[in-house]
Steps between C-alpha positions, in 0.01 A plus 500: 500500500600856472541797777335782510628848575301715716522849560336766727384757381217689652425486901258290708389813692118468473485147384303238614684240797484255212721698246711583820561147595575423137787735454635430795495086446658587122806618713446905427510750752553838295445654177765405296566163680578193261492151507534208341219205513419161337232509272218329696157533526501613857752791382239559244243536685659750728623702196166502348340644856753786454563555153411827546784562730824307340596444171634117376760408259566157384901371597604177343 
């Protein structure tokens, strides 16, 4: 499988506990915070409840 790049880009000020809990269990803690994840459907899932937040990029 591939990894997934993750990005933070906007803040969780005035997000739901949900989207909160998601950043943090991707690993970010500020904007501009990056990490590297396995491309699984649980990492998909969280990405998908913050989309609006992060940006993804495909690593190989």
């Amino acid at each position: 499988m591939g990894r997934l790049k993750v990005t933070q880009r906007k803040s969780t000020i005035g997000g739901t506990s949900n989207q909160r809990n998601s950043i943090r269990s991707l690993g970010l803690k500020r904007i501009g915070d990056v990490v590297v994840k396995e491309d699984r459907p649980e990492i998909r899932g969280m990405v998908s409840t913050v989309s609006h937040l992060v940006t993804v990029e495909e690593v190989d």
